[in-house]
C-alpha positions as CSV (number, residue, x, y, z in Angstrom):
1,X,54.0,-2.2,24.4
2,X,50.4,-0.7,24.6
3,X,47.6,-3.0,25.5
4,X,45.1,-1.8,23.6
5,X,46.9,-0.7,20.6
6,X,45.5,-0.2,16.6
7,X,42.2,0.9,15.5
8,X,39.5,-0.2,18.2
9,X,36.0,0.6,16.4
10,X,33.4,2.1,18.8
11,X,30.8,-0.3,17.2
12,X,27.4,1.0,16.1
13,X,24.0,-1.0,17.3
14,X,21.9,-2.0,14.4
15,X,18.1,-1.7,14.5
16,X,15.0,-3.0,12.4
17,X,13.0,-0.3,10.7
18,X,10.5,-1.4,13.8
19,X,13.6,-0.1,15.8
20,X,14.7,-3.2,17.4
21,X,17.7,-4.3,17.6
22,X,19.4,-6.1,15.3
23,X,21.6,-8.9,16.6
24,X,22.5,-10.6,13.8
25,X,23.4,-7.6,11.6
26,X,25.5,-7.0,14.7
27,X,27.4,-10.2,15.1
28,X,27.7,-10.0,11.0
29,X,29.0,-6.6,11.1
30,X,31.5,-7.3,13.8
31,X,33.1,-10.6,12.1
32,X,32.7,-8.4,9.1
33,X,34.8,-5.6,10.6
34,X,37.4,-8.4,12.1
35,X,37.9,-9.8,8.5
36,X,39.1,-6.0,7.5
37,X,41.6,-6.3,10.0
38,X,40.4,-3.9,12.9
39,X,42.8,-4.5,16.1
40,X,39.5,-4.5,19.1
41,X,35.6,-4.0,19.6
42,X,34.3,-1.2,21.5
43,X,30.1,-2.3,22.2
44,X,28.2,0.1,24.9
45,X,29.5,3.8,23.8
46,X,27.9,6.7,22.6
47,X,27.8,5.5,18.6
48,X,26.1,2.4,19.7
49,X,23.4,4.3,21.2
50,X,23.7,2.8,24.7
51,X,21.5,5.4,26.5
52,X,18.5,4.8,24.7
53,X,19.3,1.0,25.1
54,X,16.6,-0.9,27.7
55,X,19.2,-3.0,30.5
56,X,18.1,-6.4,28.6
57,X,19.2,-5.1,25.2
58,X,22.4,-3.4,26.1
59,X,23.5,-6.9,28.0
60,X,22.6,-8.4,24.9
61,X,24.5,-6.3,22.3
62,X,27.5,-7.3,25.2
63,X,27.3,-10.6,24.6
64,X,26.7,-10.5,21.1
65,X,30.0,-9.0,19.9
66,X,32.1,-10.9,22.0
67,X,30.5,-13.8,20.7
68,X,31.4,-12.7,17.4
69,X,34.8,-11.6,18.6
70,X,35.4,-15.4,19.0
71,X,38.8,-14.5,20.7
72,X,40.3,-13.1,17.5
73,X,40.1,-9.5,19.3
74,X,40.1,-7.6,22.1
75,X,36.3,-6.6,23.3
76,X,36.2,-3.2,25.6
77,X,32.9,-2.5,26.9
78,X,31.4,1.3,27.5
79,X,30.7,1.3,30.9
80,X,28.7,5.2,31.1
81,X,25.6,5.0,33.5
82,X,23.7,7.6,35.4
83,X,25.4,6.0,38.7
84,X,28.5,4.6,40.2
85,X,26.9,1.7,41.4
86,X,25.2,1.7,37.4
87,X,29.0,1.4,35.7
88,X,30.0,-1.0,38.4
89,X,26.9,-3.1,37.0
90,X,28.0,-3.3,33.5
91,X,31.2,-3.5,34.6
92,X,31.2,-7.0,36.5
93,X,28.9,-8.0,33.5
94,X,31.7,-7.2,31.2
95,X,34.1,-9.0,33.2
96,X,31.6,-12.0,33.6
97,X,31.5,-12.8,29.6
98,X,34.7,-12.5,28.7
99,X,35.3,-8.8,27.9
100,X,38.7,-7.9,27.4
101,X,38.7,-4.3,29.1
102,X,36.8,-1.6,29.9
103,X,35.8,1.8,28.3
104,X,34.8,4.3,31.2
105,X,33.0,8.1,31.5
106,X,33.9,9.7,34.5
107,X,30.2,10.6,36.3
108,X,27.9,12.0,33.5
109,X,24.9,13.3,35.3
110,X,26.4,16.6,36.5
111,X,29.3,18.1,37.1
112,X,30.9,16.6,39.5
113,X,34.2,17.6,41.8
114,X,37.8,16.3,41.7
115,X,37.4,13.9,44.5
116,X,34.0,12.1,42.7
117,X,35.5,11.5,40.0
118,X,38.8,10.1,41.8
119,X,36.2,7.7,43.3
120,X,34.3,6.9,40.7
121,X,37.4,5.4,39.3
122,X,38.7,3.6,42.3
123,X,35.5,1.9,42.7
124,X,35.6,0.8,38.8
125,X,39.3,-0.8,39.5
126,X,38.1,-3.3,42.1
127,X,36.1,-4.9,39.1
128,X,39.8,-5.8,37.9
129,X,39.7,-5.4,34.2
130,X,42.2,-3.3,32.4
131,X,40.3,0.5,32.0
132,X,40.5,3.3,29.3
133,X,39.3,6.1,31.0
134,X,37.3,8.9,28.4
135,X,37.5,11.9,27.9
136,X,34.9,13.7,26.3
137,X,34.3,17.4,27.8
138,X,32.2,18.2,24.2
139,X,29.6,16.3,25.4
140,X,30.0,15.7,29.3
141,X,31.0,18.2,32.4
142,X,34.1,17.0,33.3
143,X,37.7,17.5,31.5
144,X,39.9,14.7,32.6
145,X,42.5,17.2,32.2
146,X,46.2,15.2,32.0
147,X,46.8,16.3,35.9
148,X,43.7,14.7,36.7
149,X,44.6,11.6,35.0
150,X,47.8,11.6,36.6
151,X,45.9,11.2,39.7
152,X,43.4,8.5,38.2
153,X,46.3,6.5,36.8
154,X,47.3,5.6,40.0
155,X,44.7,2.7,40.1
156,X,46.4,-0.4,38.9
157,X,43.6,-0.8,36.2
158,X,43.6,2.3,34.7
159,X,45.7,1.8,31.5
160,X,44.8,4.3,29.2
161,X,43.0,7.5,28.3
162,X,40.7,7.6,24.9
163,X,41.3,11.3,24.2
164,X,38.7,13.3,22.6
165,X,39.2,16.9,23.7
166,X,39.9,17.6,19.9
167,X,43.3,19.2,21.0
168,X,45.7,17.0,19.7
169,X,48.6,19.1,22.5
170,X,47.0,16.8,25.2
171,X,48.6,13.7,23.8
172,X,51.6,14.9,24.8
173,X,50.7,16.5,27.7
174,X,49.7,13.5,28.6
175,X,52.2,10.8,27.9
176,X,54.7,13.5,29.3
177,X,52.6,13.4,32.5
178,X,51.4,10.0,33.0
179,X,52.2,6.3,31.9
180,X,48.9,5.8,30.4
181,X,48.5,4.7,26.8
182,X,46.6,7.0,24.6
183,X,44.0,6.4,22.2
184,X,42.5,9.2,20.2
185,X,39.1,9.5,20.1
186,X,37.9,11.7,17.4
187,X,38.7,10.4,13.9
188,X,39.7,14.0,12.6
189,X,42.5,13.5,14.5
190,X,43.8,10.2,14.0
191,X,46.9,10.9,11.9
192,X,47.7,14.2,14.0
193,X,47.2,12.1,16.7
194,X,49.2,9.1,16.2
195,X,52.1,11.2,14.9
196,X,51.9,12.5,18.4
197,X,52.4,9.3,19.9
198,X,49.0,8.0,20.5
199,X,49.0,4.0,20.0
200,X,45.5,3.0,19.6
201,X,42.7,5.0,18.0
202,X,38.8,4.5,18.8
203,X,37.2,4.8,15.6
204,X,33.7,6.1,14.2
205,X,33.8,5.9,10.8
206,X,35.6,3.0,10.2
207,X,32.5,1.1,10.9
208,X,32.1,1.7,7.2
209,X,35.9,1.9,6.0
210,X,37.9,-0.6,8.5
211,X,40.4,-1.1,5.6
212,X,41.3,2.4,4.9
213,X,41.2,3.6,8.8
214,X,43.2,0.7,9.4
215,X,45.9,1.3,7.0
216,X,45.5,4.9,7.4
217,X,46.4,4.3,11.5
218,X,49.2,2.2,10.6
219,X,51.1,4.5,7.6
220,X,50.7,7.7,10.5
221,X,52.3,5.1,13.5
222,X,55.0,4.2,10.5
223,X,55.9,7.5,10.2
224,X,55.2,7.5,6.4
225,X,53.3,10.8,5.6
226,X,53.5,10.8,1.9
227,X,51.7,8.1,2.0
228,X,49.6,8.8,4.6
229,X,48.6,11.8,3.6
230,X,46.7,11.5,0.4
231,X,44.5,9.1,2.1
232,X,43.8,11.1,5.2
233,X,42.7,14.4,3.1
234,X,40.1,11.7,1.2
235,X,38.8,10.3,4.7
236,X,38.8,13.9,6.9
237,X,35.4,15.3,5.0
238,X,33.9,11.8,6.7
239,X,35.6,11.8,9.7
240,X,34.3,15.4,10.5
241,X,31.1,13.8,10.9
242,X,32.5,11.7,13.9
243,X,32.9,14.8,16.1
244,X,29.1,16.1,15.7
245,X,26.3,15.1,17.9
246,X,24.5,14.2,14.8
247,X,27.1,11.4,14.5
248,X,25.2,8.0,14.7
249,X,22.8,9.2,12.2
250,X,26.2,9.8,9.7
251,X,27.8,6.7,10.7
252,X,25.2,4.4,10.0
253,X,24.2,5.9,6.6
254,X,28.2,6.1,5.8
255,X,27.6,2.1,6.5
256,X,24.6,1.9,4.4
257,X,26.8,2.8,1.6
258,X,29.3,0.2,2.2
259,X,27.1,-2.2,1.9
260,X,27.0,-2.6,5.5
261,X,23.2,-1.6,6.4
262,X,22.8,-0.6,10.3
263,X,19.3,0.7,9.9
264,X,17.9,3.5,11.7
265,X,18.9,5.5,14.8
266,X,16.2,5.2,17.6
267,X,14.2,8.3,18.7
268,X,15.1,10.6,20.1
269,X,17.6,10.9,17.4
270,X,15.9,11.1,13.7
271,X,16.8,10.8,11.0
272,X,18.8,13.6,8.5
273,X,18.2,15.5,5.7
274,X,18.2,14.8,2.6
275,X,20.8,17.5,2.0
276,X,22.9,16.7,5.3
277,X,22.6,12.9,3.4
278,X,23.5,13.8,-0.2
279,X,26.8,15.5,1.5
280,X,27.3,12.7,3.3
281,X,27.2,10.6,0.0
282,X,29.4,13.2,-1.6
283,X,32.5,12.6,1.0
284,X,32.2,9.0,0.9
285,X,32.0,8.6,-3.1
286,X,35.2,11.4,-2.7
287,X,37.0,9.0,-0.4
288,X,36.2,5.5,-2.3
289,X,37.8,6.5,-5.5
290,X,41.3,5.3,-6.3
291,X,44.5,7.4,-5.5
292,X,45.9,8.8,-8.6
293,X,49.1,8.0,-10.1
């Protein structure tokens, strides 16, 4: 049975219009998301804006969701940093308030070779939480390939893989070449990717549709694709929007129309259009209206 299994959402950080961050819209939006049913919280990645995050506030927005988390889920913290000893940091702070696991870039700063990034993951498992290691060559040098995670799997920590290559082959490349778990990583791949055996799924847009993503994820594991299927061809127009750098900005307006407000994305990220918006608008009104008979 998979550790981390079921839709993990890789949490958003809220601001004020003052940018500041919002911790009570956070903890509110994480009980929120926990009373939709998500399976885990993912605080510290890329959607939540952790590199333009000061030390103080990123410890903060830590400690905030697993406060909120009030054991009813697992909390996996994002662990990227410009430095080994930077992810070890977080790492141990993780550890310290209760996190459940850890969510971990290989080195992000350049490209680095085979043997750094075998390192930078043995260092990680002293820290002795549970690890999903990510892939993410769109945005970052290195392409934990599934030979190369054969090799990082051999840490006792390393438990899974959150896959977002956008080539849904490598899920079975690598559960035929490794024992890790897999969880997809890009939502326009979450039905393709469960079918293929992934059993968790690390979620953008369900910040603003927990309900669907999670029945969605479920239907797909189920292997019921006429059900399945009408919903996934409502959600993909949004989910596209998960795979684009532009992606926080999306995400947090896609919230705004839940009802969910998450405010603004701090600089240097700005915000949309009003044309980029009104399409955004367009795909979620499209996926909110009820299945037909």
């Amino acid at each position: 049975m998979a550790k981390f299994d079921g839709v993990y959402v890789a949490l958003v950080t809220p601001m004020t219009e003052t940018f500041d961050v919002d911790y009570k819209r956070l903890h509110d939006i994480s009980r929120w998301l926990i009373s939709e049913g998500v399976n885990g919280l993912i605080p510290g990645g890329s959607l939540g804006e952790y590199a333009a995050l000061s030390n103080r506030e990123r410890a903060k927005v830590v400690e905030t969701v697993i406060s909120a988390s009030q054991n009813n889920v697992p909390v996996v913290v994002g662990t990227g940093a410009p430095s080994t000893n930077d992810v070890l940091s977080w790492a141990e702070h993780a550890k310290e308030k209760g996190a459940e696991g850890l969510m971990a870039l290989p080195p992000i700063n350049y490209n680095p070779l085979e043997n750094e990034v075998i390192a930078h993951y043995q260092a990680l498992n002293t820290v002795g939480l549970p690890i999903i290691a990510y892939n993410n060559p769109r945005d970052y040098a290195t392409d934990l390939t599934p030979e190369l995670l054969a090799k990082i799997a051999a840490f006792d920590h390393v438990v899974g893989v959150k896959e977002f290559s956008g080539d849904v082959r490598r899920v079975h490349d690598i559960l035929e070449k490794t024992d890790l778990e897999v969880m997809i990583g890009v939502d326009d791949l979450a039905m393709e990717g469960s079918l293929a055996g992934a059993t968790g799924w690390i979620s953008g847009v369900p910040n603003a549709l927990p309900n669907e993503g999670v029945k969605l994820f479920q239907l797909a594991r189920e292997g019921r694709i006429e059900e399945a299927l009408p919903l996934y061809r409502k959600l993909l127009p949004l989910f596209h929007y998960d795979a684009e750098p532009q992606l926080v900005q999306a995400i947090k307006y896609m919230m705004s129309l839940a009802g969910q407000d998450a405010g603004p994305t701090r600089p240097p990220r700005l915000p949309l259009t009003d044309e980029a918006y009104g399409r955004i608008k367009d795909a979620y009104l499209h996926a909110k209206q009820p299945a037909l008979n």
